[in-house]
CHARMM-style PDB file with segment names, atoms N, HN, CA, C and O in Angstrom:
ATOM      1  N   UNK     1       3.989 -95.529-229.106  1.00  0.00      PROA
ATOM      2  CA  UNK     1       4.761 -96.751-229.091  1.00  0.00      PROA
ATOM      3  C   UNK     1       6.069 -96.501-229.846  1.00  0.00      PROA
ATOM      4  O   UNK     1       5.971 -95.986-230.960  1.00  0.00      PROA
ATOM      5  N   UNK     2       7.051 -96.749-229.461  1.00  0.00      PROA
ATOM      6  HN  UNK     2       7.131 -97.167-228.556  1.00  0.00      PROA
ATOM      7  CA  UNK     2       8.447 -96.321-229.819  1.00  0.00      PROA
ATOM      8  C   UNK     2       9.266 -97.765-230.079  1.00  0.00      PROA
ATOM      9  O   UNK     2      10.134 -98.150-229.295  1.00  0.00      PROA
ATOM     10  N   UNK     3       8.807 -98.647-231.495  1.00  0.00      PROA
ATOM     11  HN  UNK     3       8.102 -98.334-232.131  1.00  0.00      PROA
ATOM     12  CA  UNK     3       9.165 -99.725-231.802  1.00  0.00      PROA
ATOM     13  C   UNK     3      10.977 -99.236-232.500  1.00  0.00      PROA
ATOM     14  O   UNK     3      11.285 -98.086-232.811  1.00  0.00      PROA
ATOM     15  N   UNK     4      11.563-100.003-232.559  1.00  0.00      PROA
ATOM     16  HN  UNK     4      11.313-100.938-232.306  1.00  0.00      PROA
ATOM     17  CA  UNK     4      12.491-100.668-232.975  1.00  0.00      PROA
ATOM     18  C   UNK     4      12.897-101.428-234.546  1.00  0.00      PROA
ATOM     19  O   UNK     4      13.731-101.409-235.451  1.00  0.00      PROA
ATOM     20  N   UNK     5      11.847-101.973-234.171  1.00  0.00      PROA
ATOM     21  HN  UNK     5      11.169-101.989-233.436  1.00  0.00      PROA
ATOM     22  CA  UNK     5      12.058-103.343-235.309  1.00  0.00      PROA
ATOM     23  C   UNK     5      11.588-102.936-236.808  1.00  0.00      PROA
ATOM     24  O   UNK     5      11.843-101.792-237.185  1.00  0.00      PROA
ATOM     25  N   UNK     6      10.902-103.841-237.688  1.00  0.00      PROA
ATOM     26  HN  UNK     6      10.695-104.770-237.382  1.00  0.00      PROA
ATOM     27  CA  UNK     6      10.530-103.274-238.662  1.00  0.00      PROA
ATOM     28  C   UNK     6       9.363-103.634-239.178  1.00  0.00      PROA
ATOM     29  O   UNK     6       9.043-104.822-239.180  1.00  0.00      PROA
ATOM     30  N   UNK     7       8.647-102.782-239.632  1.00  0.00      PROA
ATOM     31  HN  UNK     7       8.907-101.817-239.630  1.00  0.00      PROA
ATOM     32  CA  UNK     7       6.890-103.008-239.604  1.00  0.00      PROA
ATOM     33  C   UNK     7       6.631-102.742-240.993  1.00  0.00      PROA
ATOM     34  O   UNK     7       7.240-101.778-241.455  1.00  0.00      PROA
ATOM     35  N   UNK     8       5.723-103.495-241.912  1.00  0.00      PROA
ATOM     36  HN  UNK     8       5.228-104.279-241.537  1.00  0.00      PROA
ATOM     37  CA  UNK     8       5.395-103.399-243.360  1.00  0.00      PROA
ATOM     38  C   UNK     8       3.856-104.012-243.039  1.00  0.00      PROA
ATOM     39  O   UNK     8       3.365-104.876-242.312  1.00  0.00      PROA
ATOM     40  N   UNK     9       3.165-102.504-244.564  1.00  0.00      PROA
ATOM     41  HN  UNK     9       3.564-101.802-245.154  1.00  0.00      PROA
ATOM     42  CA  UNK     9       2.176-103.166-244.151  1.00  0.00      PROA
ATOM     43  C   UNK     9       1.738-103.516-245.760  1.00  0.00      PROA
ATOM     44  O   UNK     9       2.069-103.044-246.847  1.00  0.00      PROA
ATOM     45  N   UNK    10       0.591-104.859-245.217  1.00  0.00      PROA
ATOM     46  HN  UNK    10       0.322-105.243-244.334  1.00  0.00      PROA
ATOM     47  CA  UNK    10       0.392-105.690-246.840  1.00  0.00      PROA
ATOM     48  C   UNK    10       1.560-106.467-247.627  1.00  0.00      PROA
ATOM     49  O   UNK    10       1.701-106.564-248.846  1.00  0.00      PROA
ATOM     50  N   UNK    11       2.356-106.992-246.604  1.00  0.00      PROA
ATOM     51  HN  UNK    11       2.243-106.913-245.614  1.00  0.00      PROA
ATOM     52  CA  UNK    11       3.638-107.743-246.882  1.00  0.00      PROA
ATOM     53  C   UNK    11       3.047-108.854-247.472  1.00  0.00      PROA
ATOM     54  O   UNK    11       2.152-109.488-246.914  1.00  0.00      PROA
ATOM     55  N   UNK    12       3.566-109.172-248.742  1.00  0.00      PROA
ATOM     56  HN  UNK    12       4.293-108.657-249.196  1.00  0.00      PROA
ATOM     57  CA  UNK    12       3.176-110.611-249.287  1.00  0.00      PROA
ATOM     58  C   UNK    12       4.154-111.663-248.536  1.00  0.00      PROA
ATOM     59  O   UNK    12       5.377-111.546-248.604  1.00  0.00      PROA
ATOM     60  N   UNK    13       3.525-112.682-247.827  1.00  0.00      PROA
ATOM     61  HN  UNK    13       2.531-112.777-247.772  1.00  0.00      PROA
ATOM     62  CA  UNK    13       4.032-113.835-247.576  1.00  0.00      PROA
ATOM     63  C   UNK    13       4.408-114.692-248.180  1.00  0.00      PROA
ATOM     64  O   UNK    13       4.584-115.722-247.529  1.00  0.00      PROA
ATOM     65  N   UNK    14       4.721-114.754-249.656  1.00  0.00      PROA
ATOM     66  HN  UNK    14       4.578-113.917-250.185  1.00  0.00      PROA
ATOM     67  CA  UNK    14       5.268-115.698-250.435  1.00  0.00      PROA
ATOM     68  C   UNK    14       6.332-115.199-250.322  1.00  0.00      PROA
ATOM     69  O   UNK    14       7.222-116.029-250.508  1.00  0.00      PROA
ATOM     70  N   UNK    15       6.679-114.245-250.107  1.00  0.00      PROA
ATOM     71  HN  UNK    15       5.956-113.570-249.956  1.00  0.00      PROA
ATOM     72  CA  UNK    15       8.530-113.826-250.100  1.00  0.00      PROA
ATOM     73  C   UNK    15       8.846-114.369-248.446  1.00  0.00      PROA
ATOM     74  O   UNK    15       9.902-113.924-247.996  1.00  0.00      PROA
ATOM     75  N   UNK    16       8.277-115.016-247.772  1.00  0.00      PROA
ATOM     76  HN  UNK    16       7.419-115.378-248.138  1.00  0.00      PROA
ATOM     77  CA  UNK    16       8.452-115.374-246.291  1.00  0.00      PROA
ATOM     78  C   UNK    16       8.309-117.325-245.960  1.00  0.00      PROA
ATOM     79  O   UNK    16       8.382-117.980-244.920  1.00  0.00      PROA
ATOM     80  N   UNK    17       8.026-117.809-247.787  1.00  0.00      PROA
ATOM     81  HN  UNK    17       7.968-117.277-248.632  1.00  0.00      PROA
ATOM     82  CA  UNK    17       7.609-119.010-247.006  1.00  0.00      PROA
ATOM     83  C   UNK    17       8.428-120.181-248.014  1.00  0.00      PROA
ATOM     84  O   UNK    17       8.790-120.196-249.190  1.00  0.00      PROA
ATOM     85  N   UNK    18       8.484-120.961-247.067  1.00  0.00      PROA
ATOM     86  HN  UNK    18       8.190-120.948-246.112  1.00  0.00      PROA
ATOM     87  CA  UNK    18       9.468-121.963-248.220  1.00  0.00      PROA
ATOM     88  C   UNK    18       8.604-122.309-249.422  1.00  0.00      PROA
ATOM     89  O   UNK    18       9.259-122.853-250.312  1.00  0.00      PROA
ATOM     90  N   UNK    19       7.734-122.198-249.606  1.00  0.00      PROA
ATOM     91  HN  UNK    19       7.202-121.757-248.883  1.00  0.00      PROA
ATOM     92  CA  UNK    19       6.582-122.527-250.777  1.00  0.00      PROA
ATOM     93  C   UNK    19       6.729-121.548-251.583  1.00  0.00      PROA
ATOM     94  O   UNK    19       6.624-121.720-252.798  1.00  0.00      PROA
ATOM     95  N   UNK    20       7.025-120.229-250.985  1.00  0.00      PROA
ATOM     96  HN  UNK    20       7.110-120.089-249.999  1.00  0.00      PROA
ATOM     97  CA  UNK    20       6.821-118.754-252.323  1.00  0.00      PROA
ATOM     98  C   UNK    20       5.369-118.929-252.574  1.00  0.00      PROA
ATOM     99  O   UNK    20       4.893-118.738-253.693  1.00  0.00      PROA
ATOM    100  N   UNK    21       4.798-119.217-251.752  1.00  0.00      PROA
ATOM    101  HN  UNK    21       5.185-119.372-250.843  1.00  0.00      PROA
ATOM    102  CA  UNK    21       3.212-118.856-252.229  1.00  0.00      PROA
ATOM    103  C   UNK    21       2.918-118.129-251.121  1.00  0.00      PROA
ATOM    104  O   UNK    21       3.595-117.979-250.104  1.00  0.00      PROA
ATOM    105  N   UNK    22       1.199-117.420-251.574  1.00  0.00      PROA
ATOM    106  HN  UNK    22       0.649-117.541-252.401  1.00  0.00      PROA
ATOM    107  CA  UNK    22       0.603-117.030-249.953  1.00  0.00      PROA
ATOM    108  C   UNK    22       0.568-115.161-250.403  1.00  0.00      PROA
ATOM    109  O   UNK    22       1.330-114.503-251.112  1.00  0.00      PROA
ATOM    110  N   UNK    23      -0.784-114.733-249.552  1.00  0.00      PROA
ATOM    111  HN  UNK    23      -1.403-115.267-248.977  1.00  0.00      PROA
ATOM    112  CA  UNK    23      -1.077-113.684-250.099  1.00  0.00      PROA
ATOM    113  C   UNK    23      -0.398-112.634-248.898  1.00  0.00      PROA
ATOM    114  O   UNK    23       0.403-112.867-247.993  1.00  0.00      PROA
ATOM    115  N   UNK    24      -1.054-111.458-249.295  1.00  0.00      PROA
ATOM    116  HN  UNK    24      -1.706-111.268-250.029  1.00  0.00      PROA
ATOM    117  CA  UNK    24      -0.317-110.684-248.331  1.00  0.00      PROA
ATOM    118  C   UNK    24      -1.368-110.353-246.546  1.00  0.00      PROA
ATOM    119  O   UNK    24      -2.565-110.230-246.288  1.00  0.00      PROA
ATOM    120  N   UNK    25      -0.057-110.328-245.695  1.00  0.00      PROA
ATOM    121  HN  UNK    25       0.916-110.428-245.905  1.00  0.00      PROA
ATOM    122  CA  UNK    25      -0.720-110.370-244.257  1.00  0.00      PROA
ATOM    123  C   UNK    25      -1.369-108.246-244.156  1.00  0.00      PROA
ATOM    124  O   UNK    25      -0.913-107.335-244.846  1.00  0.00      PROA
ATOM    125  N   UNK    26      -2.046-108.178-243.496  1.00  0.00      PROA
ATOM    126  HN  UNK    26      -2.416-108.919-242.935  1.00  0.00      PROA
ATOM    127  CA  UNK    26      -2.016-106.747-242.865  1.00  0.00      PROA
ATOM    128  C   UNK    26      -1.108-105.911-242.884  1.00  0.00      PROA
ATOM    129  O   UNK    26      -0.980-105.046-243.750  1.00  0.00      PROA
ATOM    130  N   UNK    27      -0.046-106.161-241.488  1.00  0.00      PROA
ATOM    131  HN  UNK    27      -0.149-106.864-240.784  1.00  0.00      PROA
ATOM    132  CA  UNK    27       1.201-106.109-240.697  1.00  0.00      PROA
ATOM    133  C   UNK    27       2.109-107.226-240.475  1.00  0.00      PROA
ATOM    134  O   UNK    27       1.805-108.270-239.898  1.00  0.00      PROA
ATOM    135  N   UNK    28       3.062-106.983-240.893  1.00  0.00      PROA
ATOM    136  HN  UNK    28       3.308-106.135-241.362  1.00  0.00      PROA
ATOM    137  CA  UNK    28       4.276-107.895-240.610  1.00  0.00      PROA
ATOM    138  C   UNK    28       5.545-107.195-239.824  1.00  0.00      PROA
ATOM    139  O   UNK    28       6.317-106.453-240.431  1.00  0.00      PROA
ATOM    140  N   UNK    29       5.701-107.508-238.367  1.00  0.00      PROA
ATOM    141  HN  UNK    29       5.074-108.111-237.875  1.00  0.00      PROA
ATOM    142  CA  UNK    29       6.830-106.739-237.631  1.00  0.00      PROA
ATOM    143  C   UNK    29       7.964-107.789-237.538  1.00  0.00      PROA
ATOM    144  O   UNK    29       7.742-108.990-237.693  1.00  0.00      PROA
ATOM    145  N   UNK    30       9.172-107.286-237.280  1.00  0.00      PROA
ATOM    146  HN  UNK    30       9.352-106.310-237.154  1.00  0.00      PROA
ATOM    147  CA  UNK    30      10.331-108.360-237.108  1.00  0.00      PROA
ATOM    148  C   UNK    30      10.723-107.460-236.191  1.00  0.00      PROA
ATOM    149  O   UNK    30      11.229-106.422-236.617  1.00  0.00      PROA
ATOM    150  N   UNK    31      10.575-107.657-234.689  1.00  0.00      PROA
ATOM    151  HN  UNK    31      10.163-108.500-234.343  1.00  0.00      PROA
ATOM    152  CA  UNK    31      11.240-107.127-233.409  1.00  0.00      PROA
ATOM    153  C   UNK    31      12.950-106.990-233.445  1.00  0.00      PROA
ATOM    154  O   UNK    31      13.567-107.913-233.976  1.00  0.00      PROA
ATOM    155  N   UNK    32      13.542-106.088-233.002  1.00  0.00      PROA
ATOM    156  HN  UNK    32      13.041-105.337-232.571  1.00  0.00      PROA
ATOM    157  CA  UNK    32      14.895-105.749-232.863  1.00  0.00      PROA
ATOM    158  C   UNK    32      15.261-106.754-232.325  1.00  0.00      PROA
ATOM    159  O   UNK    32      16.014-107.575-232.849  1.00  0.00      PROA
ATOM    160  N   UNK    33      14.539-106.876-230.633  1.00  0.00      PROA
ATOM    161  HN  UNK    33      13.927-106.209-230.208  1.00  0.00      PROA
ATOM    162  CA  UNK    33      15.032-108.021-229.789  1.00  0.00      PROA
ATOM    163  C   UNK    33      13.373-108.097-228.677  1.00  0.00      PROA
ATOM    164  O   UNK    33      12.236-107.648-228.826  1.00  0.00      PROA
ATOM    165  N   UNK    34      13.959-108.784-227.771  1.00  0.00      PROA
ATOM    166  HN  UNK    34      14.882-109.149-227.650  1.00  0.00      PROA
ATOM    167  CA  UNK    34      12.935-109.023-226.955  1.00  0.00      PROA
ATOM    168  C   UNK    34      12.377-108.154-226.254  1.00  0.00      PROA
ATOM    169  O   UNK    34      11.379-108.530-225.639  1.00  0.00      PROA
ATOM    170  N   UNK    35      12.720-107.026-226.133  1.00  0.00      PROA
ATOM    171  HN  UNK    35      13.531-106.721-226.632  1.00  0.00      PROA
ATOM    172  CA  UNK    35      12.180-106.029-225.146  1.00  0.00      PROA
ATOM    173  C   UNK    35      11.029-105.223-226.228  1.00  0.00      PROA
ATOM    174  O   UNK    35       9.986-104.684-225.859  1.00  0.00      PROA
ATOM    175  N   UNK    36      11.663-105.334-227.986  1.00  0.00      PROA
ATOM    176  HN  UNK    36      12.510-105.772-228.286  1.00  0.00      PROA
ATOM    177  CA  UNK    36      10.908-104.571-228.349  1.00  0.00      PROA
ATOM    178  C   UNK    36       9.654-105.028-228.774  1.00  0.00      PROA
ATOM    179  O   UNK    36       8.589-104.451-228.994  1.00  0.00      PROA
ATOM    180  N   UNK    37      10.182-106.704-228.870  1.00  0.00      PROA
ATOM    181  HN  UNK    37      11.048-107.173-228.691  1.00  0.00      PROA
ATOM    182  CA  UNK    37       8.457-107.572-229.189  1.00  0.00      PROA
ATOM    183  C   UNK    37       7.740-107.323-227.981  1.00  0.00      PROA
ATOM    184  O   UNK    37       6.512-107.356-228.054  1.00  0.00      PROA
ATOM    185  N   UNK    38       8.305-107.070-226.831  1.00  0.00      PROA
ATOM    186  HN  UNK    38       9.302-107.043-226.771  1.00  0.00      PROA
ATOM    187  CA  UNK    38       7.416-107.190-225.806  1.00  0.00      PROA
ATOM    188  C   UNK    38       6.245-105.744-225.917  1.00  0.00      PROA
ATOM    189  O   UNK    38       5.029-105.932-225.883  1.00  0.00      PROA
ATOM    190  N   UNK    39       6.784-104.514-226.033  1.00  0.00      PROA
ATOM    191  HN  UNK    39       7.772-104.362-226.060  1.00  0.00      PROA
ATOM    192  CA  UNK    39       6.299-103.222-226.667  1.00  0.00      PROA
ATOM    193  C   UNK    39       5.568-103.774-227.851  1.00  0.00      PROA
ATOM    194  O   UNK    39       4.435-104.048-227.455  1.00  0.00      PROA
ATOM    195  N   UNK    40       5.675-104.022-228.930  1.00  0.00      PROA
ATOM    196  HN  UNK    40       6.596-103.799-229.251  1.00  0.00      PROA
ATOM    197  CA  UNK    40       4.625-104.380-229.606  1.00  0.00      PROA
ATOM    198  C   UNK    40       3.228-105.173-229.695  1.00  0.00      PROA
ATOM    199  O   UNK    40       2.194-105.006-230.341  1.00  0.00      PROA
ATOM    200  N   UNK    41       3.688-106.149-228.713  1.00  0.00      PROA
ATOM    201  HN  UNK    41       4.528-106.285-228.187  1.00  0.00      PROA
ATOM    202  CA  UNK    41       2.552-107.343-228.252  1.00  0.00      PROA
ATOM    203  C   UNK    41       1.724-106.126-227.301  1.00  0.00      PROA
ATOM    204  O   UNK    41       0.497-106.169-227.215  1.00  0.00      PROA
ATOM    205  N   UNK    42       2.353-105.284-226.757  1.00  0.00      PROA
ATOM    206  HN  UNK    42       3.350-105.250-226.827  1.00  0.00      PROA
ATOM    207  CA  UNK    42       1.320-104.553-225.336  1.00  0.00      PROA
ATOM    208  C   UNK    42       0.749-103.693-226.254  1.00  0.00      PROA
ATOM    209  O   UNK    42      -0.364-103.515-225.758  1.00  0.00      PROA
ATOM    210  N   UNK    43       0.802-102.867-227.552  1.00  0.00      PROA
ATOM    211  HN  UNK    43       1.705-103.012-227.955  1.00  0.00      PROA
ATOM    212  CA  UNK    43       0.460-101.899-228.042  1.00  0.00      PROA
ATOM    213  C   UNK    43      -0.822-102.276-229.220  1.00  0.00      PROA
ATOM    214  O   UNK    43      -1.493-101.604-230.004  1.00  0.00      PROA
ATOM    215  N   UNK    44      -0.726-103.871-228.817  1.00  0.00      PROA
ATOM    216  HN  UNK    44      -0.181-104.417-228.181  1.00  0.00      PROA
ATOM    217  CA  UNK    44      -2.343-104.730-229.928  1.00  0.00      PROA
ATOM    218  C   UNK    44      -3.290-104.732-229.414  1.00  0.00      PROA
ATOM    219  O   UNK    44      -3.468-105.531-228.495  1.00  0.00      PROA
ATOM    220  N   UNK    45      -4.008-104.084-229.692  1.00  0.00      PROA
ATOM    221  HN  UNK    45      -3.864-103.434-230.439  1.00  0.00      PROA
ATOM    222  CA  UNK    45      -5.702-104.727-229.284  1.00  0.00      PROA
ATOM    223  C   UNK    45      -5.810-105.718-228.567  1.00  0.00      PROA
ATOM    224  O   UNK    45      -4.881-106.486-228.319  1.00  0.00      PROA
ATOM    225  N   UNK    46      -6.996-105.825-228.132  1.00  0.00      PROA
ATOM    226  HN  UNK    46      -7.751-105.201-228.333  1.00  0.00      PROA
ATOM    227  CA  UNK    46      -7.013-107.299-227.370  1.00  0.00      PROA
ATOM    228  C   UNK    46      -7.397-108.840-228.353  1.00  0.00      PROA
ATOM    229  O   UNK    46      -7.004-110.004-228.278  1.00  0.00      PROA
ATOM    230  N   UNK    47      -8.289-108.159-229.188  1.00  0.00      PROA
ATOM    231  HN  UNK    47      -8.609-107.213-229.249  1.00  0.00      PROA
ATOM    232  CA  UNK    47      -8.954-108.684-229.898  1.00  0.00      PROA
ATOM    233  C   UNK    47      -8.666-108.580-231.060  1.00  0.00      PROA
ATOM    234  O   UNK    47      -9.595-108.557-231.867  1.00  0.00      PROA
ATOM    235  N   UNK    48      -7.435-108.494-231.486  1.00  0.00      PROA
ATOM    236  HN  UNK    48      -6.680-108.513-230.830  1.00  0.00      PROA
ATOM    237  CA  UNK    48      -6.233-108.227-232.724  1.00  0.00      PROA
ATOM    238  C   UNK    48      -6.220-109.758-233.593  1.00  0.00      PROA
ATOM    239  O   UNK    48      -5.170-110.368-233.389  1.00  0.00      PROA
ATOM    240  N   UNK    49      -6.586-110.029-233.940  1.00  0.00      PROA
ATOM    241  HN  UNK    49      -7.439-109.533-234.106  1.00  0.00      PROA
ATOM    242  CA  UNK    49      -5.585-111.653-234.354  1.00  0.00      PROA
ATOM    243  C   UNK    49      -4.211-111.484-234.526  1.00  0.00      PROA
ATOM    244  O   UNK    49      -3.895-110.539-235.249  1.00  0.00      PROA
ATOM    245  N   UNK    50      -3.323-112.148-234.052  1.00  0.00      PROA
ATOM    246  HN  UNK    50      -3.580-112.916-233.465  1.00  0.00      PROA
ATOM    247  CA  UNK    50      -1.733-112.412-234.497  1.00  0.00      PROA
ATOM    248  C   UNK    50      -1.634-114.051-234.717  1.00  0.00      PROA
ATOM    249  O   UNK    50      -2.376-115.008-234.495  1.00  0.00      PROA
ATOM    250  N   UNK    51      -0.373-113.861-235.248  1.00  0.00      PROA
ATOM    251  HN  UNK    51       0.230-113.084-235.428  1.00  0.00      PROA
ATOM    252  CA  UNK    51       0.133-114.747-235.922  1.00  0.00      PROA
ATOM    253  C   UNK    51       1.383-115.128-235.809  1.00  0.00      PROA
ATOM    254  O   UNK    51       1.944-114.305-236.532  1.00  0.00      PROA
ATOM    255  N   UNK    52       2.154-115.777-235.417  1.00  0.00      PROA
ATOM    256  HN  UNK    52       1.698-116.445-234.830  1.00  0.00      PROA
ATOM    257  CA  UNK    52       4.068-115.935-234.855  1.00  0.00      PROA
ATOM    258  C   UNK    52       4.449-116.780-236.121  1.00  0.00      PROA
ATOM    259  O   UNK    52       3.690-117.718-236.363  1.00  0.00      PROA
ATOM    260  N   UNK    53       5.119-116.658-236.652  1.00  0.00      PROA
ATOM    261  HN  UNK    53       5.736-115.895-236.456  1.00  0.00      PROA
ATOM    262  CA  UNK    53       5.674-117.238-237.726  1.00  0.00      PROA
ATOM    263  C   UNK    53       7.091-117.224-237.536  1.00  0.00      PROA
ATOM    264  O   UNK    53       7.744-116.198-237.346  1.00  0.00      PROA
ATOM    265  N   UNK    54       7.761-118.905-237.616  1.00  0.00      PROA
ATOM    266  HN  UNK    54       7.230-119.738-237.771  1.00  0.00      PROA
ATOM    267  CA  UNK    54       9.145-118.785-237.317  1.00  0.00      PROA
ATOM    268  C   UNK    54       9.973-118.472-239.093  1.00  0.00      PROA
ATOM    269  O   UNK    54       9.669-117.492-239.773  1.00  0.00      PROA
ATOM    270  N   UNK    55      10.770-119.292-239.441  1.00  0.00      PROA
ATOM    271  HN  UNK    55      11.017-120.089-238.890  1.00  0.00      PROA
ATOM    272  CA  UNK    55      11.274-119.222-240.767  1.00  0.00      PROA
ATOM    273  C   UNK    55      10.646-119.478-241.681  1.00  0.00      PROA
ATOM    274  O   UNK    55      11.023-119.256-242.832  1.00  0.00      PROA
ATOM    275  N   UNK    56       9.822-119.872-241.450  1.00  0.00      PROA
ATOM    276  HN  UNK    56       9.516-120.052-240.515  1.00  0.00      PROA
ATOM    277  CA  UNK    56       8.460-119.891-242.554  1.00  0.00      PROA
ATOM    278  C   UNK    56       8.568-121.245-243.500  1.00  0.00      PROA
ATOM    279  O   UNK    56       7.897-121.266-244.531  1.00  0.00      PROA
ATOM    280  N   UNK    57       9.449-122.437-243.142  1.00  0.00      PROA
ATOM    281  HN  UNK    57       9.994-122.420-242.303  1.00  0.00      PROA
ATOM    282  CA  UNK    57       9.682-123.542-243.598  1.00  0.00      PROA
ATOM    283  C   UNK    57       8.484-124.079-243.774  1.00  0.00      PROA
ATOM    284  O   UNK    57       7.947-123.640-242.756  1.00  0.00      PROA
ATOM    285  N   UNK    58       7.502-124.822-244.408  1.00  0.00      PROA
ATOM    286  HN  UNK    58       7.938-125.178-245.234  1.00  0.00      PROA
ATOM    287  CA  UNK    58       6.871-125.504-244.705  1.00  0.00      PROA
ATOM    288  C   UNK    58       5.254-124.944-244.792  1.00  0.00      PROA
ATOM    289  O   UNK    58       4.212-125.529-245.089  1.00  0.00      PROA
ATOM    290  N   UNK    59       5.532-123.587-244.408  1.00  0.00      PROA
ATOM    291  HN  UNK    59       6.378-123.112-244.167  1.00  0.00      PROA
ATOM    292  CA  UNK    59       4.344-122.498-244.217  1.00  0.00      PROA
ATOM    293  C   UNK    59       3.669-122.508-245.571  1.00  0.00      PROA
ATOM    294  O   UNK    59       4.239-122.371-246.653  1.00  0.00      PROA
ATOM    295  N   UNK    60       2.273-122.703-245.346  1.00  0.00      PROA
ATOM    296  HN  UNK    60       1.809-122.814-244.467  1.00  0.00      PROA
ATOM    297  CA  UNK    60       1.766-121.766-246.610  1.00  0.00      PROA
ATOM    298  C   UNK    60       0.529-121.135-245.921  1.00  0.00      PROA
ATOM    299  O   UNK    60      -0.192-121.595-245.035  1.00  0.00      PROA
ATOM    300  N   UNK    61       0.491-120.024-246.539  1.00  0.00      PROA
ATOM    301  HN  UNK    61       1.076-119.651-247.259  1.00  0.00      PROA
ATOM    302  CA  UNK    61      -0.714-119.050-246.739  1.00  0.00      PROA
ATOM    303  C   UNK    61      -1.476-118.623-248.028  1.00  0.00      PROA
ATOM    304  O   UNK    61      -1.073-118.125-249.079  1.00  0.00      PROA
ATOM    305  N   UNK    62      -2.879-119.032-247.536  1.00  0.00      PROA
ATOM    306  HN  UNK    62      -3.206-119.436-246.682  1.00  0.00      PROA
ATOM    307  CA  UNK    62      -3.577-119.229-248.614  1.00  0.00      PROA
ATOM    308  C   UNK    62      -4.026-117.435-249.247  1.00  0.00      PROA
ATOM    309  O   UNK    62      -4.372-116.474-248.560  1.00  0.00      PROA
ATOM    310  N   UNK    63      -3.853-117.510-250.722  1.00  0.00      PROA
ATOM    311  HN  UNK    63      -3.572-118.291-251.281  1.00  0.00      PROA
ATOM    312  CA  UNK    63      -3.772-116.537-251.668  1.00  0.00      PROA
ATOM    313  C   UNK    63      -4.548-115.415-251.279  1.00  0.00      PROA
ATOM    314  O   UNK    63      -4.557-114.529-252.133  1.00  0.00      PROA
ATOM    315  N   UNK    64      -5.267-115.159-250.155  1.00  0.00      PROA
ATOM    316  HN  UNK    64      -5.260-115.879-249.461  1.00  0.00      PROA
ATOM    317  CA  UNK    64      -6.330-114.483-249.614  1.00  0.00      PROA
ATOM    318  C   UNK    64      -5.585-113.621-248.346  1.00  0.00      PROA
ATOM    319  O   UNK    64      -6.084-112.631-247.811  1.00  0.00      PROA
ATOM    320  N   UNK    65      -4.340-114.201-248.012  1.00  0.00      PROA
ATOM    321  HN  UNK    65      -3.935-115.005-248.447  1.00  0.00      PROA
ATOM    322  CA  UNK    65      -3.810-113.398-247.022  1.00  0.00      PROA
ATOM    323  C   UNK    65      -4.463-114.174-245.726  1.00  0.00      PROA
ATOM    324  O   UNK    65      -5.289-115.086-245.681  1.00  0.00      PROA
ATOM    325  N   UNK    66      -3.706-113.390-244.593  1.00  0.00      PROA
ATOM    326  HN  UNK    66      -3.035-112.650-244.629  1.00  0.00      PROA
ATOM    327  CA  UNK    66      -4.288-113.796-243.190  1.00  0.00      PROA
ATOM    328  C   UNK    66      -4.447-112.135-242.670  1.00  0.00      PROA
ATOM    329  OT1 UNK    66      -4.894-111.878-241.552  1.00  0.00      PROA
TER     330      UNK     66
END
């Protein structure tokens, strides 16, 4: 898979949410553009959980991560 964008893994989500709370996710990607989210979505499991998170306004994630 020949991504683009930028991939971290064990990203704490308090640096992502208007709350500043929230534990850390797995994987966190931010696609270049659309062609490269599209490459990433095809390269998940089927049975992956995801998660779409826009600006993260009013988001919280609980201290346990997702």
């Amino acid at each position: 898979m020949n991504l683009r964008g930028t991939l971290k893994k064990d990203e704490p989500m308090a640096t992502h949410c208007s709350w500043r709370a929230g534990g850390p996710v797995a994987r966190a990607y931010w696609p270049a553009d659309l062609d490269d989210l599209a490459a990433f979505l095809a390269g998940l499991r089927i049975d992956e959980p995801l998660l779409m998170v826009g600006l993260g306004s009013n988001l919280l994630v609980r201290d346990g991560g997702f």
